[in-house]
Backbone as CSV, one residue per row, in Angstrom:
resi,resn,N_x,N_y,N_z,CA_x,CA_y,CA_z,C_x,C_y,C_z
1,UNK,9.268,-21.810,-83.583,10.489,-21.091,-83.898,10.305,-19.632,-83.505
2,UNK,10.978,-19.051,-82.678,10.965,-17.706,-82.321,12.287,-17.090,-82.131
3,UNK,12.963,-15.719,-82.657,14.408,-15.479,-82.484,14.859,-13.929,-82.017
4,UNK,13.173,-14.060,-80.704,13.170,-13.261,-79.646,12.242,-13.350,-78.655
5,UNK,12.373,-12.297,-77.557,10.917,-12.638,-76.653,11.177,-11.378,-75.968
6,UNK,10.101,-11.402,-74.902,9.812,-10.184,-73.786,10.946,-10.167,-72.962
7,UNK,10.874,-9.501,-72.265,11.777,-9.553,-71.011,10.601,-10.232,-69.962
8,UNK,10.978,-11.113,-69.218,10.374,-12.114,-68.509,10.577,-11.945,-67.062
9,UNK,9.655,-12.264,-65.889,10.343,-11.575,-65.103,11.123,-12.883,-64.148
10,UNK,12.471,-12.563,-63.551,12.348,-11.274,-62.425,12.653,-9.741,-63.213
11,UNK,12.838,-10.166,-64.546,13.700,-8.920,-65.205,12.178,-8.205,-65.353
12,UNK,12.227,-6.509,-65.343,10.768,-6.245,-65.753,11.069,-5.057,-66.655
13,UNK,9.590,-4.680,-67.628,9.929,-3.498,-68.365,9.703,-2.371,-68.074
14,UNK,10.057,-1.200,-67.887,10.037,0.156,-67.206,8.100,0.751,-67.777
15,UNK,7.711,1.357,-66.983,6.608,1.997,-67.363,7.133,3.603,-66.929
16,UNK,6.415,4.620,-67.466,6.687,5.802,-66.886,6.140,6.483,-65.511
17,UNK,6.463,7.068,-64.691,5.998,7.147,-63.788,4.361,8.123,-63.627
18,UNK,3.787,8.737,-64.619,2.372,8.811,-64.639,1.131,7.131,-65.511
19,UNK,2.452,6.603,-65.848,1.545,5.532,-66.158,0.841,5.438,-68.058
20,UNK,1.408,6.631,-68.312,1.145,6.777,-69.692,1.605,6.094,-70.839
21,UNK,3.246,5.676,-70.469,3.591,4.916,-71.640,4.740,3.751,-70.840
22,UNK,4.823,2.774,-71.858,5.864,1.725,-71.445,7.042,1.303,-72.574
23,UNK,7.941,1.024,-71.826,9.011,0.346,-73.150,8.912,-1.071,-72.752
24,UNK,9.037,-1.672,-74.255,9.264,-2.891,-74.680,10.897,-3.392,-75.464
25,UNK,11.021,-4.649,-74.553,12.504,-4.885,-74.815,12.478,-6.290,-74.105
26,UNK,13.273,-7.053,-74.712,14.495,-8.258,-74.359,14.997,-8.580,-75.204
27,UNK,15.292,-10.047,-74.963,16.545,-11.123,-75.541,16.228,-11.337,-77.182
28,UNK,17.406,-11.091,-78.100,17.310,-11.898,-79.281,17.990,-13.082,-79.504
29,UNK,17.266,-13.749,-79.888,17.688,-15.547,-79.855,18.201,-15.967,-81.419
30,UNK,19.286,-15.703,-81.882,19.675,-14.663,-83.535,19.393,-16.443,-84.044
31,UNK,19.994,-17.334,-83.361,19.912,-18.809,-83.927,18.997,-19.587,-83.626
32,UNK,17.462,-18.783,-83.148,16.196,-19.410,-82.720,16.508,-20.394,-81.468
33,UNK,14.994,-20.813,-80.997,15.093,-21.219,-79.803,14.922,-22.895,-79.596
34,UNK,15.090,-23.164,-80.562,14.981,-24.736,-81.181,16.194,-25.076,-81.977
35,UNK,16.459,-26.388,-81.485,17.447,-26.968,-82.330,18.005,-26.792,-83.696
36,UNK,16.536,-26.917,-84.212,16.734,-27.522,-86.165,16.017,-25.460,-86.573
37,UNK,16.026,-24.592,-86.049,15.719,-23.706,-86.245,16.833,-22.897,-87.081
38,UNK,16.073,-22.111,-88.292,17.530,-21.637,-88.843,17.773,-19.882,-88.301
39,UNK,18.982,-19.803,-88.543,19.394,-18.394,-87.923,19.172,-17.629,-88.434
40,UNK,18.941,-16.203,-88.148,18.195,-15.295,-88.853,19.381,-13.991,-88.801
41,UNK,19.247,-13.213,-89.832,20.283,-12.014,-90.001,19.678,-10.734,-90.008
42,UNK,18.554,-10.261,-89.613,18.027,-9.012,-89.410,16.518,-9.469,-88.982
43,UNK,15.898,-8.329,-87.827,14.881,-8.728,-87.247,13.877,-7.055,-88.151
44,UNK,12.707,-7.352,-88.222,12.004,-5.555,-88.439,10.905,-5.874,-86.920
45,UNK,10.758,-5.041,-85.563,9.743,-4.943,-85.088,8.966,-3.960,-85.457
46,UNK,7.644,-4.415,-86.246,6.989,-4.249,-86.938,5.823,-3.237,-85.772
47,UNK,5.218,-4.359,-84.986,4.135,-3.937,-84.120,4.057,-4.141,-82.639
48,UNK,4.440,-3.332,-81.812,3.890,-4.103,-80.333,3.288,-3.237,-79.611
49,UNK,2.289,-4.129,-78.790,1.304,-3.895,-77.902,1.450,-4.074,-76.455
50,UNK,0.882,-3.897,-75.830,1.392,-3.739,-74.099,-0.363,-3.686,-73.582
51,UNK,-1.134,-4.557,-72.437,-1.896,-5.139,-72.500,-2.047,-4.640,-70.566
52,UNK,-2.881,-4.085,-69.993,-3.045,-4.602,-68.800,-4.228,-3.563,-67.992
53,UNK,-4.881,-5.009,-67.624,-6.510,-4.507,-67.409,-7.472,-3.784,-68.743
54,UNK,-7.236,-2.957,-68.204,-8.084,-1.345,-68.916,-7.324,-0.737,-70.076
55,UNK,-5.587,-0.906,-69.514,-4.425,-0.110,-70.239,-3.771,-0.575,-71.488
56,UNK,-3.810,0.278,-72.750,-3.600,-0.314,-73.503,-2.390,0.799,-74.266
57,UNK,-1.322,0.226,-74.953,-0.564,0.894,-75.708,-0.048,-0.180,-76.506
58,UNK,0.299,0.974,-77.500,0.688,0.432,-79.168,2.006,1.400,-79.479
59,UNK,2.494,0.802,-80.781,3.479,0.924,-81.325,3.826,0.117,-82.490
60,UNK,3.684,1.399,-83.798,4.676,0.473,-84.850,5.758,1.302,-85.393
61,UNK,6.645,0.978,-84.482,7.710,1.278,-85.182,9.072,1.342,-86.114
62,UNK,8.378,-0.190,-86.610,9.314,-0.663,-87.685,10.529,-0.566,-87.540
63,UNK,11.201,-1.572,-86.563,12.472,-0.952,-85.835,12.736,-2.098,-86.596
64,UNK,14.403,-1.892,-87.320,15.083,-2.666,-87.880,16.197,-3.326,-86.578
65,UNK,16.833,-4.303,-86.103,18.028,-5.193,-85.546,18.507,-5.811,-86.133
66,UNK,19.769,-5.615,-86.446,20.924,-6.335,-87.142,21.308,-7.511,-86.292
67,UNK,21.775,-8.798,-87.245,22.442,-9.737,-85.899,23.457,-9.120,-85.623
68,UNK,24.079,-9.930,-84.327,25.113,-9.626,-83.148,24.646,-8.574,-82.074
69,UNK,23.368,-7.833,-82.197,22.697,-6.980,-81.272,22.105,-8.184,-80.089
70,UNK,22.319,-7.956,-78.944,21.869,-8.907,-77.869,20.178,-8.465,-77.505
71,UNK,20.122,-7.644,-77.565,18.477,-6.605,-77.013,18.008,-5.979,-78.011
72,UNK,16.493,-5.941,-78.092,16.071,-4.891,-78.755,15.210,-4.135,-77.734
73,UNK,15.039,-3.307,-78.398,13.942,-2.110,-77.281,13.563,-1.006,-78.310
74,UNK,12.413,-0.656,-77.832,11.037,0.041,-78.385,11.131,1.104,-77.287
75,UNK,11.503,2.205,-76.748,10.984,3.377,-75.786,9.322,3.468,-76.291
76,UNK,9.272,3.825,-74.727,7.837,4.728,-74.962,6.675,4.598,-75.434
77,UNK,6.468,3.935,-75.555,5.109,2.954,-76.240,3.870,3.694,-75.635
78,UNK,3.156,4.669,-76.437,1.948,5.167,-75.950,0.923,4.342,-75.421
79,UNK,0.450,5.497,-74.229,-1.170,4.579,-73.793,-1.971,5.031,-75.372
80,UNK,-3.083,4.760,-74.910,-4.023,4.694,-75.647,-4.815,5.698,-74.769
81,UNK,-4.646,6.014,-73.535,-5.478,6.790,-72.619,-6.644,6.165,-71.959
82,UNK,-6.749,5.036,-72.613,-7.845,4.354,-71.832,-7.746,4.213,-70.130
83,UNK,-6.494,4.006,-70.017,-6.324,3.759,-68.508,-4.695,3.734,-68.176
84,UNK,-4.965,4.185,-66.769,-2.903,4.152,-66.439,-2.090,2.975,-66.300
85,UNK,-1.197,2.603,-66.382,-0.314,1.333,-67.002,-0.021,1.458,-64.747
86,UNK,0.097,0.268,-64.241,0.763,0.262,-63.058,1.989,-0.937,-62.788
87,UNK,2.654,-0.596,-61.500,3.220,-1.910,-61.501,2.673,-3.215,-61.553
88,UNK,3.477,-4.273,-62.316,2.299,-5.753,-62.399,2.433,-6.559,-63.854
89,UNK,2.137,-7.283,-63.465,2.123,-8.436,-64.525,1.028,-6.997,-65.627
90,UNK,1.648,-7.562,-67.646,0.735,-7.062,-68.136,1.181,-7.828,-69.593
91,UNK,0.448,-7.882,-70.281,0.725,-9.087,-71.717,0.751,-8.125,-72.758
92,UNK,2.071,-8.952,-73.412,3.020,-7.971,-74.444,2.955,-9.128,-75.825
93,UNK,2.834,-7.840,-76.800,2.735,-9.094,-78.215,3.702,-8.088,-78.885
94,UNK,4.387,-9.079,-79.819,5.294,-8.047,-80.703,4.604,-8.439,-82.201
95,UNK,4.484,-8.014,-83.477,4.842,-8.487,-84.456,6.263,-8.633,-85.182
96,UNK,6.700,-9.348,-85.786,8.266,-9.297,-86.340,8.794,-9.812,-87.553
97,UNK,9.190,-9.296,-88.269,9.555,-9.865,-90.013,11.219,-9.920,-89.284
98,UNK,11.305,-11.400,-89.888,12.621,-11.936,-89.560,13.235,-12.373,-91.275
99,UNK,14.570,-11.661,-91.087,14.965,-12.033,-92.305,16.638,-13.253,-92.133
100,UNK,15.873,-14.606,-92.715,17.003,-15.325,-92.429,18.172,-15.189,-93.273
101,UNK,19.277,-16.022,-92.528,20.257,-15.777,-93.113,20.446,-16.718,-94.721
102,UNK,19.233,-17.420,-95.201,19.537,-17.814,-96.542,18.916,-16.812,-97.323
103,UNK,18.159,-15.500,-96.510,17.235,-15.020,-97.398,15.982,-14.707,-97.547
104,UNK,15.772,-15.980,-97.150,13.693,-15.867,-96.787,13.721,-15.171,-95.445
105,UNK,12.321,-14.785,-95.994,11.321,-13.823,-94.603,10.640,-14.459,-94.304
106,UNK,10.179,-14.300,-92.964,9.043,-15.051,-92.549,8.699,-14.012,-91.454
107,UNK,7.546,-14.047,-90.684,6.767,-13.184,-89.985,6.746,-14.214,-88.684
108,UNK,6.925,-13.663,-87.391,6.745,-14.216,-86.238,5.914,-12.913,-85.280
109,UNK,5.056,-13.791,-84.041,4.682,-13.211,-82.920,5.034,-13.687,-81.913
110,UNK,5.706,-12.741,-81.015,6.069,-13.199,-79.602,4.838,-12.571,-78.795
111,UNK,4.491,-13.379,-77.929,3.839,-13.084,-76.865,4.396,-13.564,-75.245
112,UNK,4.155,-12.479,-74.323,4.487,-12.981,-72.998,3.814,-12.031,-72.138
113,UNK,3.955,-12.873,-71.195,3.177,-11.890,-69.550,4.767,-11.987,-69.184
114,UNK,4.489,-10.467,-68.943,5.673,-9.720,-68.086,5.039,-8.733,-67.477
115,UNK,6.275,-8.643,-66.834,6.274,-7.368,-65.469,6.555,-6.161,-65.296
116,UNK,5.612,-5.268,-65.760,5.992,-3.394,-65.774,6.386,-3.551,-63.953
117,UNK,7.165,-2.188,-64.108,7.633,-1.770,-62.841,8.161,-0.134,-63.104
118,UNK,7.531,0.594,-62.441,8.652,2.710,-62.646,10.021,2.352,-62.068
C-alpha cells in the first residue's frame, strides 16, 4: 500500500546547477495504489533522502498535504557536501505518516531510482 511515489523517469527531479541541492516531488495516489487499499486524507513528509554515488542529501521537513493536492514537493534538499549531485539516475526514499480517512495513521516509505537533471 503506498499513496505516493517519486517522480519516475522520463519525468526527472531538478538538481541545482552547482550540484549542491535537489528537490523531491511527484504523484499522490490519495486512494492508494491497490485495489482493497483505503484512502487516505492528509499525507506528513516526514523525511527524505536523495542518494547518488558519493552525494548525499537530506531533509525533514515535515511537510503536511491535504487530499485533492495532485503533487507534493520538498525544494532544495541539502547536500551533505560529501559530493556534487549530477545529471543521472540517483535513489530517493521518503518517510511519510499518512492519515486515513477513518482516522488511523500509519507510516509508509517510498523508495525509487529516479532521474536528477539542472
Amino acid at each position: 500500500m503506498t499513496h505516493g511515489r517519486f517522480d519516475k523517469p522520463p519525468e526527472t527531479m531538478k538538481r541545482s546547477a552547482d550540484g549542491h541541492s535537489v528537490e523531491a516531488c511527484g504523484p499522490l495516489l490519495w486512494d492508494g495504489d491497490e485495489a482493497n487499499d483505503r484512502p487516505a486524507q492528509k499525507l506528513t513528509i516526514q523525511r527524505v533522502e536523495i542518494k547518488q554515488g558519493r552525494a548525499r542529501a537530506a531533509k525533514d521537513p515535515n511537510q503536511q498535504v491535504e487530499r485533492g493536492e495532485a503533487e507534493w514537493m520538498v525544494d532544495s534538499v541539502p547536500s551533505d557536501g560529501s559530493a556534487a549531485f549530477e545529471d543521472g539516475h540517483a535513489h530517493a526514499e521518503a518517510d511519510v505518516e499518512v492519515v486515513l480517512e477513518d482516522g488511523h495513521v500509519t507510516t509508509e516509505r517510498w523508495r525509487e531510482t529516479v532521474e536528477l537533471s539542472h
